[in-house]
GUVO-320316 format. One record per residue (C-alpha): x, y, z; residue number from 1; residue in one letter; chain. Coordinates in steps of 0.25 Angstrom, whole numbers, padded with zeros to 4 digits. Layout:
<nodes>
{node {X Y Z} NUM 'A' 'A'}
...
</nodes>
This chain:
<nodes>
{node {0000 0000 0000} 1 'X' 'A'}
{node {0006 0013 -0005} 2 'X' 'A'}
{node {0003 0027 0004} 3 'X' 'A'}
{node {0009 0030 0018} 4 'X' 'A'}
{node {0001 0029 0034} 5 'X' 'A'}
{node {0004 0042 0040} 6 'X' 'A'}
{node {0001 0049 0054} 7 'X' 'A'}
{node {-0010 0059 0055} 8 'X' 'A'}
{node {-0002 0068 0064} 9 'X' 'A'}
{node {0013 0066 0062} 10 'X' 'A'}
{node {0021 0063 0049} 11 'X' 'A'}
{node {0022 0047 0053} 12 'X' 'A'}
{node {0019 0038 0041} 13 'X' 'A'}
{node {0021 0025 0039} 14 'X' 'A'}
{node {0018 0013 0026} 15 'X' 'A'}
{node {0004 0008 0026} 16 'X' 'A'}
{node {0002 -0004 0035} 17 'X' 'A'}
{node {-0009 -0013 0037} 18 'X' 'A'}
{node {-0013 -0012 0052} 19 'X' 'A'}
{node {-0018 0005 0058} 20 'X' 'A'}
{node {-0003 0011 0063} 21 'X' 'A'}
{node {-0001 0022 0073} 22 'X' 'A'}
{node {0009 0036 0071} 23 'X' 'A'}
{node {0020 0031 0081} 24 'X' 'A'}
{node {0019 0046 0085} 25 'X' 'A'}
{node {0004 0052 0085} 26 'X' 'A'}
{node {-0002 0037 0088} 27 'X' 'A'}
{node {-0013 0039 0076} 28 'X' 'A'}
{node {-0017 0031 0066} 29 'X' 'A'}
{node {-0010 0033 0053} 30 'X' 'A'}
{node {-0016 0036 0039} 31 'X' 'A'}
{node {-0014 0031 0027} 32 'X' 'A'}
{node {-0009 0041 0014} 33 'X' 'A'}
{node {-0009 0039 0000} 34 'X' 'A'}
{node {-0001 0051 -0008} 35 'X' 'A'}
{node {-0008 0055 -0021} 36 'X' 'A'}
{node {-0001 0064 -0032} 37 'X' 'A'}
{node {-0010 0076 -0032} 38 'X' 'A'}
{node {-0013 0074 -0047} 39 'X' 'A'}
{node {-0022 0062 -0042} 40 'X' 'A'}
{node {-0037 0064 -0047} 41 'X' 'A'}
{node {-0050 0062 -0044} 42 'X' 'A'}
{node {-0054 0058 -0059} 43 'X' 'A'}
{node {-0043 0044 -0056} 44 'X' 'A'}
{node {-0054 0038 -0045} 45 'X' 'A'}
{node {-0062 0028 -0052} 46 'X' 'A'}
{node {-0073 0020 -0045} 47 'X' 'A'}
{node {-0083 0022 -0033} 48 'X' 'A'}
{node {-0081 0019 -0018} 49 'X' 'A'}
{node {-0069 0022 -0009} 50 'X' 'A'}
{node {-0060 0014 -0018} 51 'X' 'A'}
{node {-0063 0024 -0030} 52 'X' 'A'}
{node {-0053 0032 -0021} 53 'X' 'A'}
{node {-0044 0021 -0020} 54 'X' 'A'}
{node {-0032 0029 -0026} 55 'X' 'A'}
{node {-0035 0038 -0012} 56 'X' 'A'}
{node {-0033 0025 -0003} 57 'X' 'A'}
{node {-0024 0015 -0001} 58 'X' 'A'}
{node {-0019 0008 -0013} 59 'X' 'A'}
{node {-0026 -0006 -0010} 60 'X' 'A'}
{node {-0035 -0015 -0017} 61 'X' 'A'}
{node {-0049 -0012 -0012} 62 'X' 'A'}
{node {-0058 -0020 -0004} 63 'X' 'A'}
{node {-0072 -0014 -0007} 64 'X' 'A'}
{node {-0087 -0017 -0007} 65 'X' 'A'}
{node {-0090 -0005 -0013} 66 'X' 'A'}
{node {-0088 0007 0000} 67 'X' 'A'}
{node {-0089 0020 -0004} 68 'X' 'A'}
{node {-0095 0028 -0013} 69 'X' 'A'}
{node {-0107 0033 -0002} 70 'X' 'A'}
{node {-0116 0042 -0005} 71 'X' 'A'}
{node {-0117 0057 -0002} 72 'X' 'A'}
{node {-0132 0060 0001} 73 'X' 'A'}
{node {-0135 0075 0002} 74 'X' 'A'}
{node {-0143 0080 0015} 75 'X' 'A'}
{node {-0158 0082 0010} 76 'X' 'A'}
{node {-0162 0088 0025} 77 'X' 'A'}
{node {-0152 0087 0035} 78 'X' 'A'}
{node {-0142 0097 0027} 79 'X' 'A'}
{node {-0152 0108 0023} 80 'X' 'A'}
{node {-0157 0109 0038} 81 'X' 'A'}
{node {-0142 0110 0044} 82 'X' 'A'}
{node {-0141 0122 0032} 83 'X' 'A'}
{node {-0128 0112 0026} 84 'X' 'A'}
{node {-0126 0104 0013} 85 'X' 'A'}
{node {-0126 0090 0021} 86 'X' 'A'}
{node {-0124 0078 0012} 87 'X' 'A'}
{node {-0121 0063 0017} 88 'X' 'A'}
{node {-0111 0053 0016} 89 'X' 'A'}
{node {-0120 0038 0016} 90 'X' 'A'}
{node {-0106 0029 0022} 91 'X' 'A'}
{node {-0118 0020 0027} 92 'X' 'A'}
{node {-0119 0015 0012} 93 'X' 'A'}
{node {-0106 0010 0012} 94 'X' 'A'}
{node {-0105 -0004 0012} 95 'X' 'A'}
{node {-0106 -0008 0027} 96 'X' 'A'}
{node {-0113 0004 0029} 97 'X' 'A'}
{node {-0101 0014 0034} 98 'X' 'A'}
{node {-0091 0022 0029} 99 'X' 'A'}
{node {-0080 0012 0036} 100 'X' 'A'}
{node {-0082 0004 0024} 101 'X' 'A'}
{node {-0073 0014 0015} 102 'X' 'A'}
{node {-0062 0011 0027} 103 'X' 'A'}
{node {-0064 -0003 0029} 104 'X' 'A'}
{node {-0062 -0005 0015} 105 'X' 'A'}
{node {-0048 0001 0013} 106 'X' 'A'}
{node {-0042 -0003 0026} 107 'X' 'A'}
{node {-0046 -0018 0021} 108 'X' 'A'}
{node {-0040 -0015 0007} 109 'X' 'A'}
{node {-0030 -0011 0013} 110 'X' 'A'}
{node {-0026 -0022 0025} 111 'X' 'A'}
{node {-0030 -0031 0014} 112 'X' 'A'}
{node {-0017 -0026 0008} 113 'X' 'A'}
{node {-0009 -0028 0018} 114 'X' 'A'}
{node {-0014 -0042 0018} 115 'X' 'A'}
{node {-0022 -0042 0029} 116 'X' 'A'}
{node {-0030 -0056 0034} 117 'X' 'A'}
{node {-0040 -0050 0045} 118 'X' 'A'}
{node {-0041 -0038 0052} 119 'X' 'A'}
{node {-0048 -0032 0065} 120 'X' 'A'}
{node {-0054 -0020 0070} 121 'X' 'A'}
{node {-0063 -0013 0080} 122 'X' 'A'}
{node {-0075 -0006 0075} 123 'X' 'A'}
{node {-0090 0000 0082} 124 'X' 'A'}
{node {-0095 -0006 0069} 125 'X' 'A'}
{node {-0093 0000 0055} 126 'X' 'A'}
{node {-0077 -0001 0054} 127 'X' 'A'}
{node {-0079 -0016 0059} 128 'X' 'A'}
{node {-0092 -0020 0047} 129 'X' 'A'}
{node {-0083 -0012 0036} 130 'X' 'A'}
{node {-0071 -0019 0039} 131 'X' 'A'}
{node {-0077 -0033 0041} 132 'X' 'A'}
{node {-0084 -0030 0028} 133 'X' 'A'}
{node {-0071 -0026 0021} 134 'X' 'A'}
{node {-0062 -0035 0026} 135 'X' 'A'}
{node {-0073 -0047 0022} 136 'X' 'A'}
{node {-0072 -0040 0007} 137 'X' 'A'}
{node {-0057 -0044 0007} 138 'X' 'A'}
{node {-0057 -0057 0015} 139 'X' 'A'}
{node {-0051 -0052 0027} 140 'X' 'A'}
{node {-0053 -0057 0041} 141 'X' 'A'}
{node {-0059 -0046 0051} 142 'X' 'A'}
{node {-0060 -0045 0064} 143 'X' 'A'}
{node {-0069 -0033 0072} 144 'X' 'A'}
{node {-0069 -0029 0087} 145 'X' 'A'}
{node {-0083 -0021 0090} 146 'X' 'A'}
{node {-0087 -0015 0102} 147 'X' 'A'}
{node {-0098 -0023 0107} 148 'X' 'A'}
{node {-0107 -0012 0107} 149 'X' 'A'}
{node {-0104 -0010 0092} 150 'X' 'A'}
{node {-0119 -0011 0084} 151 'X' 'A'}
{node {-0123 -0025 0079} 152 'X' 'A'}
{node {-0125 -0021 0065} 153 'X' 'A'}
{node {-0113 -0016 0065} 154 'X' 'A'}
{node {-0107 -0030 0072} 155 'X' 'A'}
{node {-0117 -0039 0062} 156 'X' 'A'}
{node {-0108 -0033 0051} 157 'X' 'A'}
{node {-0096 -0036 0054} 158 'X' 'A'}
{node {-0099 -0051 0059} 159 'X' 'A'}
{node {-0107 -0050 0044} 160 'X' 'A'}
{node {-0094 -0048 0037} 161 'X' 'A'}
{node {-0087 -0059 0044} 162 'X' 'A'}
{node {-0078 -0053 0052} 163 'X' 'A'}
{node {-0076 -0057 0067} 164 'X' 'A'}
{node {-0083 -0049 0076} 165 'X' 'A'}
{node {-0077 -0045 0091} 166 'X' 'A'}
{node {-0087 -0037 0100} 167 'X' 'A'}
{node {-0078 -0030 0110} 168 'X' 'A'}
{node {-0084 -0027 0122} 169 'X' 'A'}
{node {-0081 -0012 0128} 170 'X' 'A'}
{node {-0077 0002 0120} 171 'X' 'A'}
{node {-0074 0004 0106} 172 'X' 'A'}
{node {-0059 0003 0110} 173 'X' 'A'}
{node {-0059 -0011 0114} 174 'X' 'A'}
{node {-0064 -0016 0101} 175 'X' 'A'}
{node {-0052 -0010 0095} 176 'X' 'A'}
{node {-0042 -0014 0107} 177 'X' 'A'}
{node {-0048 -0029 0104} 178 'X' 'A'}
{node {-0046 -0027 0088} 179 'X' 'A'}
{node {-0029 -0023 0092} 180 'X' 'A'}
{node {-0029 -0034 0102} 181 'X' 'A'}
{node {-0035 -0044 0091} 182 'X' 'A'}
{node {-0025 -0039 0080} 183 'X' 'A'}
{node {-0013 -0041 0090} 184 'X' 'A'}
{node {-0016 -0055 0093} 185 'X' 'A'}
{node {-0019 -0062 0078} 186 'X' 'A'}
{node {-0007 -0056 0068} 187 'X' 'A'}
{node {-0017 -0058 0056} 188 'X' 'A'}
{node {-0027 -0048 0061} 189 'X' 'A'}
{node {-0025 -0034 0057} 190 'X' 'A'}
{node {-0030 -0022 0063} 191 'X' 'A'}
{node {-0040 -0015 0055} 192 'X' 'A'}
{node {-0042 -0002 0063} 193 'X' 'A'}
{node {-0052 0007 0056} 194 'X' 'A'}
{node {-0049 0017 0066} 195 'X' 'A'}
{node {-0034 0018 0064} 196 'X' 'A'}
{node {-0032 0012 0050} 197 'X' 'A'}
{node {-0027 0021 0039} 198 'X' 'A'}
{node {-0033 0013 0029} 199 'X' 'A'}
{node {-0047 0014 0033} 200 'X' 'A'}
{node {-0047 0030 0034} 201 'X' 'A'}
{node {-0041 0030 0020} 202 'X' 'A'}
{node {-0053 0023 0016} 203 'X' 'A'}
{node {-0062 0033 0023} 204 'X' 'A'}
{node {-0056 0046 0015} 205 'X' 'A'}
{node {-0065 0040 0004} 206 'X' 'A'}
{node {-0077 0046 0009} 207 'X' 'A'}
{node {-0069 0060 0007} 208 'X' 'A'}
{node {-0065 0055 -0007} 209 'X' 'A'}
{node {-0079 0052 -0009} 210 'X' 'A'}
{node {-0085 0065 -0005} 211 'X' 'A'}
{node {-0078 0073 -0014} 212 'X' 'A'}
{node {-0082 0066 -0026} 213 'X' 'A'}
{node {-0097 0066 -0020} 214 'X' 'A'}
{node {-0098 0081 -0019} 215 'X' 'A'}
{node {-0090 0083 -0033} 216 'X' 'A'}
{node {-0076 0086 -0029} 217 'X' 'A'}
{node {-0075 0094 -0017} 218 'X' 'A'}
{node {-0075 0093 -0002} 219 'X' 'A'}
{node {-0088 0096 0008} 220 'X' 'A'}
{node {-0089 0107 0017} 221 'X' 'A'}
{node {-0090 0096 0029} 222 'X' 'A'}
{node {-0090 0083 0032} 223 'X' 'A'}
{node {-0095 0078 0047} 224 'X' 'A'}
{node {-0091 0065 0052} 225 'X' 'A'}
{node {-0093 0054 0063} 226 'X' 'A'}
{node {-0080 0051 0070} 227 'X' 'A'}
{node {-0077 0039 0078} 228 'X' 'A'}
{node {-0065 0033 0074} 229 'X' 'A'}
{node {-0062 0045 0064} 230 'X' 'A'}
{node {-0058 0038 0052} 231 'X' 'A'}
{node {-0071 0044 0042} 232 'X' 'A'}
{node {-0068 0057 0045} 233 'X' 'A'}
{node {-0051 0056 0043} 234 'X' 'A'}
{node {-0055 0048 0031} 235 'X' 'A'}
{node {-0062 0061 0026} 236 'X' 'A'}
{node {-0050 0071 0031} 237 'X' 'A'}
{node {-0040 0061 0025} 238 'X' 'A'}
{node {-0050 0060 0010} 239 'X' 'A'}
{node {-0052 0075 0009} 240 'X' 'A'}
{node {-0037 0078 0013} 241 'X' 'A'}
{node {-0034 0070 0002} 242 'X' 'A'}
{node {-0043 0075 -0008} 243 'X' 'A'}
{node {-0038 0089 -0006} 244 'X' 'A'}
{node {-0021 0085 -0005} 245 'X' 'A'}
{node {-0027 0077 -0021} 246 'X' 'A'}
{node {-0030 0090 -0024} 247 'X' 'A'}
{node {-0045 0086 -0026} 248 'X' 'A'}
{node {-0052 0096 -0016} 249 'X' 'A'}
{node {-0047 0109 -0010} 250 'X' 'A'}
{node {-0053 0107 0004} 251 'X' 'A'}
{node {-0056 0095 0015} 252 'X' 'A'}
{node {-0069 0098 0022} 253 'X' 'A'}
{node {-0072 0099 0036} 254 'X' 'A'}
{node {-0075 0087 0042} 255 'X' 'A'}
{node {-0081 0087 0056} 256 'X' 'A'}
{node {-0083 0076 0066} 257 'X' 'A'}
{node {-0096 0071 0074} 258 'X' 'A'}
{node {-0094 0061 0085} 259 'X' 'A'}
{node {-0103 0055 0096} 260 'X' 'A'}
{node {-0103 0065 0111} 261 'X' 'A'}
{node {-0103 0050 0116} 262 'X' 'A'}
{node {-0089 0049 0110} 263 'X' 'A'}
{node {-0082 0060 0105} 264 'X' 'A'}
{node {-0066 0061 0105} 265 'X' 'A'}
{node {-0064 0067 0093} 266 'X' 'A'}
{node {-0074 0079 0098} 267 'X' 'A'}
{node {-0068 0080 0113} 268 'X' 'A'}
{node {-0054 0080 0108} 269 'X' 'A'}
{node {-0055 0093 0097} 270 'X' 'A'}
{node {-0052 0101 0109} 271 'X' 'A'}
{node {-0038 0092 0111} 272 'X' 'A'}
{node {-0032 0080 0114} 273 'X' 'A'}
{node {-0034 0067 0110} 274 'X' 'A'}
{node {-0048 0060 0106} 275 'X' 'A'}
{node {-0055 0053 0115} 276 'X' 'A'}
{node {-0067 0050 0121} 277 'X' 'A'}
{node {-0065 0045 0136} 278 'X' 'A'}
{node {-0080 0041 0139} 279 'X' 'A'}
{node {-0085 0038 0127} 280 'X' 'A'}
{node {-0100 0035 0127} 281 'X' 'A'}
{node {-0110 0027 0119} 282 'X' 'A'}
{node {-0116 0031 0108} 283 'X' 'A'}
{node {-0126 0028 0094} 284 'X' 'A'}
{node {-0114 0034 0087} 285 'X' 'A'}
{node {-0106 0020 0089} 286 'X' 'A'}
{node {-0096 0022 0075} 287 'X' 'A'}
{node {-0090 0035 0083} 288 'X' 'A'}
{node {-0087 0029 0096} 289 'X' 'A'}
{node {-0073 0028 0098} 290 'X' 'A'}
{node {-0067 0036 0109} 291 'X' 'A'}
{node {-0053 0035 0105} 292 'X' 'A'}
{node {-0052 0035 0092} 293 'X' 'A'}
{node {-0038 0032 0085} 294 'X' 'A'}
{node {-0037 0043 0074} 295 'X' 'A'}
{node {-0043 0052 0084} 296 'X' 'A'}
{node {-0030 0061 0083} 297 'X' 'A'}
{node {-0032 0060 0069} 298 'X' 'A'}
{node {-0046 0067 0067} 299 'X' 'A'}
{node {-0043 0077 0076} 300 'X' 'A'}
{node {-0033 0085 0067} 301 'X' 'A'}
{node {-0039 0080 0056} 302 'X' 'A'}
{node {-0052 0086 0061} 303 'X' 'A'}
{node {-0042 0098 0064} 304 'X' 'A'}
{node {-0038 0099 0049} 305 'X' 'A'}
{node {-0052 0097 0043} 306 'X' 'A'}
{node {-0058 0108 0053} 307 'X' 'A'}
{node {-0069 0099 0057} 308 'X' 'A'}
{node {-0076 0099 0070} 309 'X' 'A'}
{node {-0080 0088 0079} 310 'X' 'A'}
{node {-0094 0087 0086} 311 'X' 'A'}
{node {-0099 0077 0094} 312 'X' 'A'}
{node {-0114 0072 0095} 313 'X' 'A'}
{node {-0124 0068 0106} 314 'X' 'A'}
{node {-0132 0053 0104} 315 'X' 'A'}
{node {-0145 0063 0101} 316 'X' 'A'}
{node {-0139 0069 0090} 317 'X' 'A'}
{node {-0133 0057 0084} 318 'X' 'A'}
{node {-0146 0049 0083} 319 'X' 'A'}
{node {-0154 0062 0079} 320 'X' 'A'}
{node {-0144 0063 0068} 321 'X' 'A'}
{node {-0146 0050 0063} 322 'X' 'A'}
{node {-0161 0050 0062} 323 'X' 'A'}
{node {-0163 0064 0057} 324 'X' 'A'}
{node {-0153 0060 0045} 325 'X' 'A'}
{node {-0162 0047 0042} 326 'X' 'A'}
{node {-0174 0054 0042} 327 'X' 'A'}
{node {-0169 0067 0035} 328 'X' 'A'}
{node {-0160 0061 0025} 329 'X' 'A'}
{node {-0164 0046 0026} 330 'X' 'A'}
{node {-0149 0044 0029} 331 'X' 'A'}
{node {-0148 0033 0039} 332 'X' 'A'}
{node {-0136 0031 0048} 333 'X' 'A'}
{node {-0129 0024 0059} 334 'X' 'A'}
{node {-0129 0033 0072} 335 'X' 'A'}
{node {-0113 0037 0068} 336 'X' 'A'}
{node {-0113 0042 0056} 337 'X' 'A'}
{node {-0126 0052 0061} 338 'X' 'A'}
{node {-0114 0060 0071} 339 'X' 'A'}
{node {-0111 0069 0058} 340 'X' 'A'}
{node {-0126 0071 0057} 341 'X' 'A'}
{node {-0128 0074 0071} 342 'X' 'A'}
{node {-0115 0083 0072} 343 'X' 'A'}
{node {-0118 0092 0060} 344 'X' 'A'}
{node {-0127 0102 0068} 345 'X' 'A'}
{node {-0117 0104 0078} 346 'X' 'A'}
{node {-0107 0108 0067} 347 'X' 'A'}
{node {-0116 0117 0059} 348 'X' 'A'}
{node {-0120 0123 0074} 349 'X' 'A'}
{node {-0103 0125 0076} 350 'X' 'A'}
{node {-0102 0132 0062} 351 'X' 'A'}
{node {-0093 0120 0059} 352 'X' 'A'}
{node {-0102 0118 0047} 353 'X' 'A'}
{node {-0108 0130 0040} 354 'X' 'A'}
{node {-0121 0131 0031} 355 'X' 'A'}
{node {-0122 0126 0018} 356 'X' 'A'}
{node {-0108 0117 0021} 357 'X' 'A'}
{node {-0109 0106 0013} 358 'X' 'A'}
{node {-0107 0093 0026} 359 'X' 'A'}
{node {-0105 0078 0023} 360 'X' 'A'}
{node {-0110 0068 0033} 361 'X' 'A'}
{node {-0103 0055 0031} 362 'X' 'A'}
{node {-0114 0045 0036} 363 'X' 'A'}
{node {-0104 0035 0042} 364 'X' 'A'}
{node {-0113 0023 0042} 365 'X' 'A'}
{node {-0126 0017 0039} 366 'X' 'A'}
{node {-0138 0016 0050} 367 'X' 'A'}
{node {-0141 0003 0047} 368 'X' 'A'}
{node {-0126 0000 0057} 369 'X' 'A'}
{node {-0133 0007 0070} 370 'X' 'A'}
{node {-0138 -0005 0079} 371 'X' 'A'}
{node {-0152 0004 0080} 372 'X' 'A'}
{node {-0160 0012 0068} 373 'X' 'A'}
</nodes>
C-alpha cells in the first residue's frame, strides 16, 4: 500500500501497517495520507459509490456491496421554518443501514491487503454490523465485543453476518479493553479499531467527496454532525481539506458538533483540557456514548480549524427531534443520528449558523437499528 500514516499533531509518520498505531509523542491515533499531483481531476473519477473515489483512498482492491452514493433530500418543512436552506444526507440507505458502512469497507479492503485471516472490535452497534457485514463479503473471520446493553437489532445483525458475538457486560470501555485482551491472546486475530484505525476514516472523507459533487461543485455553508467516537466528522474535515489542497473548491465549510448532555467530552473540554466524560449517563443517543473517546484530541483542533462549534442536547430534544423530522419530512432515524436535528436551534439561536446558510445533516443511520419505534 503506497501513502504514508502520520500524527494529527506533531510531524511523526510512519509506512501504512495493518493493525491502528499511536504518535509515540502526542499518544493519538494516526492518519493515513495519500499525496496527489495537483493536476488531478474531478473529470478522472468513474463509477458511483465510495469506490468511485478510490484514486482518493488507499490504493487497495475494493471490498463493496454497493455503499455510498446516499441521497441528499432537501428539507420540505424543517428548513423554511428554521429560516435556512437544510438538506439531508439519507446514511441510513447504506447497506447496513449506517454511514459506517463507507468505513468498514475500506479498513476490510485494506487489512484484506495485508493479509488479514480475522479480526476483532468493540462497537454499540453500527461499527460492529458494518464490519461483520464486510468482512463476510471478503471471507474474513470476525470477532465483535458489544456492550450488553447494546440494542438487539443491532446485535441480530451482527450474529446475522456470521461473525461471533461477545456481550461485554459494564461500560463501552470494557468492550474495547476485551476486544485488546482477545487480539493479544490469539496471533491471528487483528484489531480492527474503527475508532483508531486510519483506514476507516479515510473511508468516511467519501461522504465530503460526495457532497461536493451533489451540490454541483462547491462546498455547504455547514454541516452538523453527531459525534461519539469522532470519526464521521474527521472523515468530513480530512475530505473537504482534500478537495481544496486538489484545488477543487476554495473553502471547507464549518462543521459543527452535536453530542448527548448525558455524554458530552467533546463539549466540556472546548474550554481546555482533554476529553472526557467522568460520569457519563444513559442515553437513547446510544451510537454517541463514549466518554473517552481516542481521537478526541483530534477533533478538538480539527473543530478549531474548521470554526465549528460543539452543543450538546437533552434526551427531550433528542426524541423531539427524531419525531418531528419523521413527521415533517418522512425521514425516519435512529435516535443518534437526530443529535444534529435537535442541535440546529441552538446554533441558529448562538448566530453559529445565519439565515439563509445552506446546512447539511448527515442522518447517521436508519430507524429501523433503534431497539424502540
Amino acid at each position: 500500500m503506497t501513502g504514508e500514516l502520520r500524527c494529527p499533531l506533531c510531524s511523526f509518520s510512519a509506512t501504512p501497517m495493518a493493525v491502528p498505531a499511536l504518535c509515540p509523542s502526542c499518544a493519538v491515533p494516526l492518519d493515513y495520507h495519500r499525496d496527489f499531483p495537483r493536476e488531478f481531476a474531478a473529470s478522472s473519477l468513474s463509477g458511483r459509490g465510495i469506490w468511485r473515489y478510490a484514486p482518493l483512498l488507499p490504493d487497495v482492491e475494493p471490498v463493496t456491496l454497493g455503499e455510498g452514493g446516499t441521497p441528499l433530500v432537501p428539507s420540505l418543512r424543517l428548513g423554511p421554518r428554521l429560516g435556512v436552506r437544510l438538506l439531508f444526507k439519507a446514511e441510513g440507505m447504506n447497506p447496513t443501514g449506517s454511514f459506517k458502512d463507507r468505513g468498514a469497507a475500506v479498513l476490510v479492503a485494506a487489512l484484506r491487503s495485508f493479509g488479514a485471516r480475522a479480526v476483532a472490535d468493540d462497537s454499540s452497534g453500527n461499527a460492529g454490523a458494518a464490519l461483520a457485514a464486510y468482512a463476510a463479503r471478503a471471507r474474513i473471520r470476525a470477532r465483535l465485543f458489544v456492550p450488553a446493553h447494546a440494542s438487539g437489532p443491532k446485535l441480530a445483525q451482527i450474529a446475522a453476518y456470521g461473525a461471533e458475538l461477545a456481550r461485554v457486560p459494564g461500560p463501552r470501555e470494557r468492550a474495547r479493553d476485551a476486544a485488546r485482551e482477545a487480539c493479544a491472546a490469539d496471533a491471528d486475530l487483528l484489531y480492527a479499531s474503527h475508532n483508531a484505525s486510519p483506514y476507516f476514516v479515510a473511508g468516511l472523507t467519501t461522504i465530503a467527496y460526495e457532497l461536493f459533487e451533489d451540490l454541483g461543485g462547491h462546498p455547504p455553508d455547514h454541516i452538523v454532525v453527531p459525534v461519539g467516537g469522532g470519526g464521521l466528522f474527521l472523515g468530513l474535515v480530512h475530505g473537504f481539506g482534500q478537495l481544496r489542497k486538489l484545488g477543487w473548491c476554495g473553502q471547507v465549510p464549518r462543521i459543527h458538533i452535536a453530542q448527548p448532555q448525558a455524554c458530552a467530552p467533546i463539549v466540556r473540554a472546548r474550554g481546555g483540557g482533554d476529553p472526557f466524560e467522568p460520569e457519563p449517563r444513559e442515553t437513547v443517543a446510544e451510537g454517541a456514548r463514549i466518554p473517552r473517546p481516542e481521537r478526541g484530541r483530534e477533533v478538538l483542533a480539527a473543530l478549531r480549524t474548521v470554526g465549528g462549534e460543539a452543543v450538546a442536547v437533552s434526551e427531550e430534544e433528542i426524541v423531539t427531534a427524531r419525531a418531528t423530522l419523521a413527521r415533517a419530512e418522512g425521514l425516519w432515524v435512529e435516535p443518534t443520528a437526530s443529535l444534529a436535528v435537535a442541535a440546529l436551534p441552538s446554533l441558529l439561536a448562538r448566530g453559529a449558523i445565519g439565515p439563509r446558510d445552506e446546512v447539511v445533516l448527515p442522518l447517521t443511520g436508519h430507524g429501523l437499528k433503534a431497539e424502540k419505534g
